[in-house]
N, C-alpha and C positions, 0 to 999 in steps of 0.2 A: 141155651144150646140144648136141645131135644134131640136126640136120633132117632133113627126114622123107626116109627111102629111104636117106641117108649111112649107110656101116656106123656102127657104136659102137663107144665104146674098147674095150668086153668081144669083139668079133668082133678086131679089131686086135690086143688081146692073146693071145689063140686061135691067131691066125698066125702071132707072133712068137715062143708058146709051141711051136708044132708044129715051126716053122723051127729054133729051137736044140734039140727033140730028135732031129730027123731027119738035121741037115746041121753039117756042120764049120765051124761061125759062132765068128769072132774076137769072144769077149764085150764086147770094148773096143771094137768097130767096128759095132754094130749103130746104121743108119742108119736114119731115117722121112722118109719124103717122101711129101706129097698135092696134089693141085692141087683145087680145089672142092669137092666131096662129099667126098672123100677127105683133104682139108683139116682138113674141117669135123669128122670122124670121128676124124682124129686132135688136133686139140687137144682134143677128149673123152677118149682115150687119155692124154696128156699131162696133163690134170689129176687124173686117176686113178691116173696111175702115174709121175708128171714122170719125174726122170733114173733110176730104179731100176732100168732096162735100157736104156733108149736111150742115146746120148750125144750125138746131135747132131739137129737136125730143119730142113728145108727144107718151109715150107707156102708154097703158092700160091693165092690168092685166095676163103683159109679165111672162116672165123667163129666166132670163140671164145666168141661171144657180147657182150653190151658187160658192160663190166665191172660195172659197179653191177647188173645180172641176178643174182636166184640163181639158181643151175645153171650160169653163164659160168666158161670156166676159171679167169680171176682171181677171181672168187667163192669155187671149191674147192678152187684152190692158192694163191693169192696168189704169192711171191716166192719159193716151191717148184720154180715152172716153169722160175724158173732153174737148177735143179739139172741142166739139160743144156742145150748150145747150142742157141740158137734164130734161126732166120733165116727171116722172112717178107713176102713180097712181098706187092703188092694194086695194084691197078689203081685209080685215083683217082676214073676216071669208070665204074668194072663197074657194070653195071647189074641184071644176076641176083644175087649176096652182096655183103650190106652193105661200104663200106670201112670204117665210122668204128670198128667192133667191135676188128676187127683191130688199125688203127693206136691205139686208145686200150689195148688189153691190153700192146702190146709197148711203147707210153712207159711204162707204169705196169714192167713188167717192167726198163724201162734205168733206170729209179731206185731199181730196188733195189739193195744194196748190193754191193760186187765186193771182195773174194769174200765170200760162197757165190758169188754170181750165174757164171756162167759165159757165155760170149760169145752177145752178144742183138746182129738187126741188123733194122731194119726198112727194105724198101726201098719207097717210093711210088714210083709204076707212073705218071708224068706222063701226063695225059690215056691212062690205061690202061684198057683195056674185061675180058673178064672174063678170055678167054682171052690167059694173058700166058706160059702156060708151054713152050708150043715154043719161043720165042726166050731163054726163060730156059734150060729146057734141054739146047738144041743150045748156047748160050753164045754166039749171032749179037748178043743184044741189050746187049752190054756191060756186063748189069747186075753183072758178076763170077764167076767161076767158082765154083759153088755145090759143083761136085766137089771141088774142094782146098779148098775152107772146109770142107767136112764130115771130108774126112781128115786136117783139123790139129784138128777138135775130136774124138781119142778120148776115151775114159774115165782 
């Protein structure tokens, strides 16, 4: 599930293909991070291709779609997504992308079994609007350093 104007996982994977031909990318450290549109683009990415080259992901005020959707990522991965860390934020009260999408694919994701599962972390955004990611990633908003969670989850 893509919304309209967000790239797709096929653009995402294009980038991530050209990045590890061009440049000296630690294969065990290739990170994903999106906030919105970019969010949204990459849990399209991620159910296309869950952990097969990522290994960790940081979305921000995505849309994975709700899960009972076909075309939602828990639709075309199910318990797949875990096959790399996941860590997603969402603002409770955003009023541009849905919350209940997000928090209902990443519960469905923390029940699935560990291991495979690899570290899932959903964080609600208390009376959060959409934009939640400057304070997430300056790390002013306390919600945890999303920088050392990503580099304890290599491959």
């Amino acid at each position: 599930m893509v919304g309209g104007g967000c790239p797709s996982g096929a653009v995402i994977d294009a980038f991530i293909t050209r990045a590890l031909a061009h440049y000296a990318v630690d294969s065990k450290r290739i990170y994903l991070t999106g906030l919105s549109c970019g969010a949204i683009g990459s849990w399209d990415y991620l159910a296309q291709r869950q952990g097969a080259v990522v290994a960790a992901a940081v979305l921000l005020s995505g849309n994975p779609g709700p899960p009972t959707q076909v075309g939602s990522a828990w639709r075309r991965a199910g318990c797949a997504l875990g096959s790399l860390a996941i860590w997603s934020l969402h603002g409770d009260q955003d009023p541009t992308v849905p919350y209940a999408p997000d928090h209902d694919t990443l519960t469905n994701l923390l029940a699935c079994p560990v291991p495979p599962r690899r570290a899932a972390v959903f964080t609600d955004v208390a009376i959060g609007l959409h934009d939640i990611w400057d304070s997430t990633y300056d790390l002013s908003a306390g919600r945890g350093d999303i920088y050392a969670w990503l580099l304890a989850n290599a491959k």
